[in-house]
DRENDO-1510 file (C-alpha; in Angstrom, 1 decimal, always signed):
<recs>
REC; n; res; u; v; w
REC; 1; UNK; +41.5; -33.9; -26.3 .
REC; 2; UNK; +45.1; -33.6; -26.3 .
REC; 3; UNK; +47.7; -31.0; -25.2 .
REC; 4; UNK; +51.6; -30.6; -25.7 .
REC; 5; UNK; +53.4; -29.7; -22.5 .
REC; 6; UNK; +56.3; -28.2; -23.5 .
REC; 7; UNK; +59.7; -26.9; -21.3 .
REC; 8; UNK; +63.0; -26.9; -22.3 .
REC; 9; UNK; +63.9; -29.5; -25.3 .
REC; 10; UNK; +60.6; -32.0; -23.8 .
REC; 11; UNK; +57.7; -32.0; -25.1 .
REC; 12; UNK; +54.9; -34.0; -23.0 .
REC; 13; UNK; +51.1; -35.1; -24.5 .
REC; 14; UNK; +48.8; -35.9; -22.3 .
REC; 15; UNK; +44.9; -36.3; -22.7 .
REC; 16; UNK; +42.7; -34.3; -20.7 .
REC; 17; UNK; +39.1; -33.6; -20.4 .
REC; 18; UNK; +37.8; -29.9; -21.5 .
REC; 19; UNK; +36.5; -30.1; -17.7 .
REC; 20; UNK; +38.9; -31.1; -15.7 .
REC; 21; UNK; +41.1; -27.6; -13.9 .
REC; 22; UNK; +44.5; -26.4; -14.3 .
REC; 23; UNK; +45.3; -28.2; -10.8 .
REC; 24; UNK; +43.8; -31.6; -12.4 .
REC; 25; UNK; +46.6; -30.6; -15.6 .
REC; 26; UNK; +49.1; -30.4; -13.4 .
REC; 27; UNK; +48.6; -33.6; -11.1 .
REC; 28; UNK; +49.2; -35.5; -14.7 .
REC; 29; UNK; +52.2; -33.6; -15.2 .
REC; 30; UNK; +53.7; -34.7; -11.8 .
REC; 31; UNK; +52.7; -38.2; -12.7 .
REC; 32; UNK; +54.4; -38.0; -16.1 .
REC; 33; UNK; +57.4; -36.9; -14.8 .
REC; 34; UNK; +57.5; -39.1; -11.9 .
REC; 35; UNK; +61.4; -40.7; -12.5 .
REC; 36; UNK; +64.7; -41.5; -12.0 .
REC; 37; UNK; +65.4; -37.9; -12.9 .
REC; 38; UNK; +63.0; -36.2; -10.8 .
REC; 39; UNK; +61.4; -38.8; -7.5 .
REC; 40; UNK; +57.6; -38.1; -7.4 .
REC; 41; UNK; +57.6; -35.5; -10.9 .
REC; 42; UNK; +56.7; -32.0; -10.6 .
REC; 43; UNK; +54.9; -30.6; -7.5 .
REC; 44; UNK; +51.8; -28.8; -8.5 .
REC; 45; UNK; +52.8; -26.2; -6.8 .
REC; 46; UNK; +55.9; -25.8; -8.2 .
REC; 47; UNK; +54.3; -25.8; -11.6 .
REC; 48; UNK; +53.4; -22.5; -13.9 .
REC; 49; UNK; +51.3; -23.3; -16.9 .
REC; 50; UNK; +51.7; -20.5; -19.4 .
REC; 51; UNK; +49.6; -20.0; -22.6 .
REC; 52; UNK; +49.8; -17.3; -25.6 .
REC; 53; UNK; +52.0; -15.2; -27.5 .
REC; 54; UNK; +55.0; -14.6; -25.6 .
REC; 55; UNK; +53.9; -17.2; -23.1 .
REC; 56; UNK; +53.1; -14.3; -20.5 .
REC; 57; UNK; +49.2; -15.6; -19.7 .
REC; 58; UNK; +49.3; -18.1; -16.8 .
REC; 59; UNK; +46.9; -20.2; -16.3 .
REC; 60; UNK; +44.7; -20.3; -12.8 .
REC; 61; UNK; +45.0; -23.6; -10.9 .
REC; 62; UNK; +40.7; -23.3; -10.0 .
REC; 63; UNK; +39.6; -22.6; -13.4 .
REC; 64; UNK; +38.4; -25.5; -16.3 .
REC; 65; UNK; +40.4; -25.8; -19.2 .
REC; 66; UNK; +37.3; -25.3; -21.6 .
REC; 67; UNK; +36.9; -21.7; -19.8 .
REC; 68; UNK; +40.4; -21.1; -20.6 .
REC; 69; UNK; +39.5; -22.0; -24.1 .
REC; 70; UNK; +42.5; -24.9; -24.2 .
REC; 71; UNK; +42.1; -26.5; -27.0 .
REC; 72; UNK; +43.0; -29.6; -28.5 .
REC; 73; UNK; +46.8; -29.9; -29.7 .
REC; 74; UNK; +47.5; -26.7; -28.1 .
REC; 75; UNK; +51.0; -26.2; -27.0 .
REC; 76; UNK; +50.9; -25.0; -23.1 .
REC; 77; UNK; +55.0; -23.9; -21.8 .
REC; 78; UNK; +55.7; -25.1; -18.2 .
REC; 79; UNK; +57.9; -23.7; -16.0 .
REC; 80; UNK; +59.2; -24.2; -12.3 .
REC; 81; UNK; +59.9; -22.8; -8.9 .
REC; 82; UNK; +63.2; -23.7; -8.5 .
REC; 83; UNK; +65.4; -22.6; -5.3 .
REC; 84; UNK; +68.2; -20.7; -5.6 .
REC; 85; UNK; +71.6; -20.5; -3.4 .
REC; 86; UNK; +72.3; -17.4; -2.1 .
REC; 87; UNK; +75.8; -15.9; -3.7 .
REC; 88; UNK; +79.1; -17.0; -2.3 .
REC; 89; UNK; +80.0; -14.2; +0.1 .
REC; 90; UNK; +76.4; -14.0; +1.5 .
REC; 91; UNK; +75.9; -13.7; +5.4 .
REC; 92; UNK; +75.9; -16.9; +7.1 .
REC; 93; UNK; +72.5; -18.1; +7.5 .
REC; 94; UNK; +71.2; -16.7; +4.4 .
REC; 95; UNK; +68.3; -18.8; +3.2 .
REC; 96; UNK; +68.0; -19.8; -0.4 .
REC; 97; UNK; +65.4; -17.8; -2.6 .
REC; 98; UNK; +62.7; -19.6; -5.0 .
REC; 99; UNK; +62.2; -17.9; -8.3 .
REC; 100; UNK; +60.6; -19.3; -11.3 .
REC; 101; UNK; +62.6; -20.3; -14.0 .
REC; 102; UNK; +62.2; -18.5; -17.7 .
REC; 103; UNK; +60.2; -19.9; -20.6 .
REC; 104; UNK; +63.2; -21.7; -22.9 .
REC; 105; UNK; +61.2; -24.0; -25.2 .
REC; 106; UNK; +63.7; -25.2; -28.3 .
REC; 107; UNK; +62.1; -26.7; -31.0 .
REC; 108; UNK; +64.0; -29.6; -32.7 .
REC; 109; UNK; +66.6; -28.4; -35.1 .
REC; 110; UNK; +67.1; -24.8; -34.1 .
REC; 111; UNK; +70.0; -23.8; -32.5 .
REC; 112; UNK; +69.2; -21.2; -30.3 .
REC; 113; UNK; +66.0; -21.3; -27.7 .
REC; 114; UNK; +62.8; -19.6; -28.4 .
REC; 115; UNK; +61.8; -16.6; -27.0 .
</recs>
């Protein structure tokens, strides 16, 4: 089967196996985005897999897709860890933060991102 891995204005589809884990998911997504852009693609586990209305269900690294009930053509939003600086003004010696970025999927045409 097929899913669409979408984040941001890029939409990736990739076959997978209703066996194989969320982890297994997101090794191809690092391979796929392995680039000029981006050395070595997408750490797993900088990876969140989201699923569902509002795209507030994350998906577990350990479980199968099939138990998930992924199914083929379905349309999964990734997002990532990304660090941020800490404000100008901050302390010396304050360590960047990691947060994970929001869901902003745009679909061709529209002009404003989808919530």
């Amino acid at each position: 089967m097929y899913v669409r891995v979408k984040r941001a204005r890029t939409t990736m589809f990739l076959h997978v196996e209703p066996t194989e884990t969320v982890l297994e998911l997101k090794a191809k997504i690092q391979l796929a985005t392995d680039g000029d852009d981006c050395p070595g693609g997408y750490p797993p586990s900088r990876q969140k897999l989201l699923v569902g209305p509002g795209w507030h269900s994350a998906l577990e690294d350990a479980r199968q897709l099939q138990e998930l009930k992924v199914e083929n053509d379905m349309c999964i939003a990734l997002v990532l860890l990304n660090k941020v600086e800490p404000p100008e003004g901050s302390p010396e010696g304050t360590e960047p933060t990691e947060e994970w970025e929001e869901v902003r999927i745009e679909e061709p045409g529209a002009s404003e991102p989808a919530a």
